[in-house]
C-alpha positions in Angstrom: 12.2 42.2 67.5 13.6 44.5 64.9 15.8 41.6 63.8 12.7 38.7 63.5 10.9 41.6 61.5 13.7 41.8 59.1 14.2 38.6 58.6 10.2 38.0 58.4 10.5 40.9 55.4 13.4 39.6 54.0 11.1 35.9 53.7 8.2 37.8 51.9 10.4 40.0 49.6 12.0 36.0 48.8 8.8 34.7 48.0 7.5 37.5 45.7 10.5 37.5 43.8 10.3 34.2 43.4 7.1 34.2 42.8 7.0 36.9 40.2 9.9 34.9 38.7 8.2 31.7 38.3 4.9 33.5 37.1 7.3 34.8 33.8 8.8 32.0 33.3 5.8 30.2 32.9 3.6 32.8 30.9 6.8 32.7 28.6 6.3 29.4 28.2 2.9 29.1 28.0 3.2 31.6 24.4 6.0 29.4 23.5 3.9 26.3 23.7 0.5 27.9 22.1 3.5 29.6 19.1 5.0 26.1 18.8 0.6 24.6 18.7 0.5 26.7 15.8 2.9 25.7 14.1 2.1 22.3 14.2 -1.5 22.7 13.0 -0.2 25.1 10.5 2.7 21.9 9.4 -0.1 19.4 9.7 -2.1 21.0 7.6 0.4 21.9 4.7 1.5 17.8 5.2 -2.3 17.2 4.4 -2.1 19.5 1.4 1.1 18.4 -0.3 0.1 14.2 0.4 -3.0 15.6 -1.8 -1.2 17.3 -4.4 1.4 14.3 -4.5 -1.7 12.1 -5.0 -3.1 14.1 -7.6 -0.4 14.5 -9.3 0.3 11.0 -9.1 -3.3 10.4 -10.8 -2.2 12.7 -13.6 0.7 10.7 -14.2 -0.8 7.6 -14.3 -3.4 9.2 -16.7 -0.1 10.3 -19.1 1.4 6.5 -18.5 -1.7 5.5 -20.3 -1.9 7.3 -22.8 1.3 6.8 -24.1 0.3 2.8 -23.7 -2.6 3.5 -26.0 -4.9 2.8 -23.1 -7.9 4.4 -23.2 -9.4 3.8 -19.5 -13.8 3.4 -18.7 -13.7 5.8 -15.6 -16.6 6.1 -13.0 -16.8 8.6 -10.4 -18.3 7.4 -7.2 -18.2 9.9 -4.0 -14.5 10.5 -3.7 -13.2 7.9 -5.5 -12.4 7.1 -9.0 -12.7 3.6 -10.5 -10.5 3.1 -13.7 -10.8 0.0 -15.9 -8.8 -0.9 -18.7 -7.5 -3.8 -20.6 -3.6 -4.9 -21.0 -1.6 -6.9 -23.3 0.4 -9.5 -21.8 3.5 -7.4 -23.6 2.2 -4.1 -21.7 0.9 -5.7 -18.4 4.5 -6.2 -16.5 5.6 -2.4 -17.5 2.1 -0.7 -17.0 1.2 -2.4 -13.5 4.3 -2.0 -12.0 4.6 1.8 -12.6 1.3 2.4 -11.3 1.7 0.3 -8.4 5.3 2.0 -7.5 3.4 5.4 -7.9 2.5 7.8 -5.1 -1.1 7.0 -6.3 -3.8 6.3 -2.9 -5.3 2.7 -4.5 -8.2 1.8 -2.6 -9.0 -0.9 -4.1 -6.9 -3.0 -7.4 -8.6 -5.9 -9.2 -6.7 -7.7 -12.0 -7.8 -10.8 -13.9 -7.2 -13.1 -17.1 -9.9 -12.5 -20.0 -10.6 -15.8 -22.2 -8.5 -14.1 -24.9 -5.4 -14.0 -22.8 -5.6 -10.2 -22.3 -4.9 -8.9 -18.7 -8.5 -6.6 -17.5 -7.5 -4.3 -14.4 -9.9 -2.6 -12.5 -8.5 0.0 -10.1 -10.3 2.3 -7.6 -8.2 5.7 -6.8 -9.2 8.1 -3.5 -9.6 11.7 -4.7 
């Protein structure tokens, strides 16, 4: 009898160790995994932010590229978007659309077509 009741207290002092044990491990893992959530909202968010500063900074380039083209853009604001349009020499057109096509800049929509005077009239729509 003694021995049944020490092996019988030996079995419950088991299963509360073990027990306790797994009831650690997993409220250590349950911080890891809400410490590991945050930092993957906290990353997704910053990824948000720095594609949005790359864009708009992007924009402002594209703005500069003109400029020193002598282009001087009609812009419209609509919502979030910003719709450019502008008219190229056939000497400029190669140089100016591939730079802004090769940018970081989010196009949402590009237009480009031949005027009767053989000038090159792009109209581009930009996500702000």
């Amino acid at each position: 009898m003694k021995l049944f009741a020490a092996v019988s207290g030996l079995i419950v002092l088991i299963w509360v160790g073990g027990a306790l044990y797994i009831d650690g491990k997993t409220s250590k893992l349950r911080e890891e995994f809400i410490r590991k959530k945050e930092l993957t909202g906290s990353y997704e968010a910053l990824a948000s932010l720095w594609s949005e500063m790359a864009a708009k900074r992007a924009l402002k380039q594209m703005e500069r590229m003109l400029g020193i083209y002598s282009i001087v853009p009609k812009t419209e604001r609509r919502g979030g978007k910003k719709l450019y349009i502008f008219t190229l020499d056939a000497s400029k057109a190669d140089k100016v659309l591939g730079r802004i096509l090769n940018s970081n800049i989010v196009i949402r929509s590009f237009l480009a077509r031949r005027t009767p005077d053989g000038k090159l009239e792009v109209r581009l729509e930009v996500a702000l």
